[in-house]
N, C-alpha and C positions, 0 to 999 in steps of 0.2 A: 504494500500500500504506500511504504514514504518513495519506492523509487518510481510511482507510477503519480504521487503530487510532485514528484522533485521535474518530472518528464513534463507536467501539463506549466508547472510555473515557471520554465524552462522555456514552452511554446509560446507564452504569454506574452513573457520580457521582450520574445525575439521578435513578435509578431508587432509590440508597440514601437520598438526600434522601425522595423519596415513601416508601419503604417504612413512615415512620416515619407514615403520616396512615390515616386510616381509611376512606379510598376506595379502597382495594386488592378484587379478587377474583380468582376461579380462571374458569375455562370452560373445557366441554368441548362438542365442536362437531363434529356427523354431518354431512362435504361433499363435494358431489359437482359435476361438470362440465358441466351438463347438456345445454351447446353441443356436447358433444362425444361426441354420444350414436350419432353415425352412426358411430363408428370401435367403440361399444360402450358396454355400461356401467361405470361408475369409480367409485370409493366413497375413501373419507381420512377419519381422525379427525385435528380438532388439540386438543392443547391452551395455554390459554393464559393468562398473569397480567396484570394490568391492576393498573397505577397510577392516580394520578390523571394522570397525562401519559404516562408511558412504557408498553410492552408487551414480553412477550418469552413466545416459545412454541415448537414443535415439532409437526410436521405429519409424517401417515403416509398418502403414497396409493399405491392401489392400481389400474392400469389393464391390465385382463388382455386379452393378445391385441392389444394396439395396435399396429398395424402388423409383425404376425405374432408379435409377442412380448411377452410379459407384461414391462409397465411397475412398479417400485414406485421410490417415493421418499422418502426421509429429508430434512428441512430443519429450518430456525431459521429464526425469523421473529422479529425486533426492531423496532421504533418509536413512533410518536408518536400518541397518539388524544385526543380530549376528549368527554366525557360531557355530555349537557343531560338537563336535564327534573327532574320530580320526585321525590326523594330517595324517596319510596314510591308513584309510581307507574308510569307507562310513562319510560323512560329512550331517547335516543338517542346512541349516539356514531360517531363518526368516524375512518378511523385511515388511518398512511400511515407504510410501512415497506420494509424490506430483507429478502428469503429467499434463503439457502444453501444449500447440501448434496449429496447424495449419488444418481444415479440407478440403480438395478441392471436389467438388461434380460435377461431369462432366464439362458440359460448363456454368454452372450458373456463377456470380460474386461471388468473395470471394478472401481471402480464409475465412473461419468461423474460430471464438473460439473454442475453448473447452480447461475446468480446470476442475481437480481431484483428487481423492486420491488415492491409491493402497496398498495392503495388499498379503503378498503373502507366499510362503516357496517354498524353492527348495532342492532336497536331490542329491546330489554329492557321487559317484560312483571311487572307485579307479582308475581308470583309465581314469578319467575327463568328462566323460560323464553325466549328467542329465536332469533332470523330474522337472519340475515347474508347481506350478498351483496359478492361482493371480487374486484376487477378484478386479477389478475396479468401482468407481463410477464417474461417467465423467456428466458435465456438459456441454451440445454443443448448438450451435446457428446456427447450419446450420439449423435447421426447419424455420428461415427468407423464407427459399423458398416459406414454403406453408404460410409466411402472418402468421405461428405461435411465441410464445413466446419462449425463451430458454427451452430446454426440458434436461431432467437427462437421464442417461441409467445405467443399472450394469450389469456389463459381467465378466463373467469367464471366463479365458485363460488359457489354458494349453501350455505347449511349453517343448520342448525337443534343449538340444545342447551341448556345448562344451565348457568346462572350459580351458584357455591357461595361 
């Protein structure tokens, strides 16, 4: 627990330092799972702010009927990315970070855990549009339902949106 507040007031400091420079943006980003299309289709919006080093954001997904019960999730997503390319024109960066939060699984009790890490890259488009695709390893406890232990999952997202 103290190296997991020493990590977030760590992100804090770094993030008031950048706030002050003019490589800051917003994004908003249409993602879905698309590995995990046999169980059904899934849909999430995140959104997210971007320093020149730090990130921090909040993600909404949605996965109806997975495994007989409509899945939705609430998180934070915090860390670290850097940007290349040209200042006006196509942009890449790279990022690598921590997600929290909350899972609700129809009318059972909860809400569940789930903690992980995320790894990703997104390429930015002159005219603020991009393409992301971001490895997740998420640890959740909604399997209490079935009487099981904490279970892991790793998903690939891709997602498409809009830099502001």
């Amino acid at each position: 627990m103290k190296k997991c507040i020493v990590v977030i007031v760590t992100l804090f400091c770094a993030m008031s330092i950048n706030a002050q420079l003019d490589n800051d943006s917003n994004n908003l980003t249409v993602i879905t799972a698309p590995g995990a299309y046999d169980d059904g289709f899934n849909i999430g919006v995140q959104y997210e702010h971007q320093w020149n080093l730090p990130y921090v954001g909040v993600e909404v997904f949605f996965f109806p009927d997975l495994n007989d019960l409509d899945y939705l999730h609430f998180i934070g997503r915090a860390g670290v990315g850097q940007e290349y390319g040209n200042p006006v024109g196509t942009k890449w960066r790279w990022n690598v970070g921590f997600r929290g939060g909350r899972i609700f699984r129809s009318q059972y009790d909860g809400p569940f855990a789930l903690l992980g890490l995320e790894v990703g890259a997104q390429v930015t488009l002159p005219f603020g549009m991009y393409g992301k695709l971001v490895y997740g390893r998420d640890m959740k406890s909604d399997s209490a339902i079935w009487n099981e232990d904490n279970h892991t999952v790793n998903s690939v997202f891709g997602g498409i949106g809009v830099r502001f």
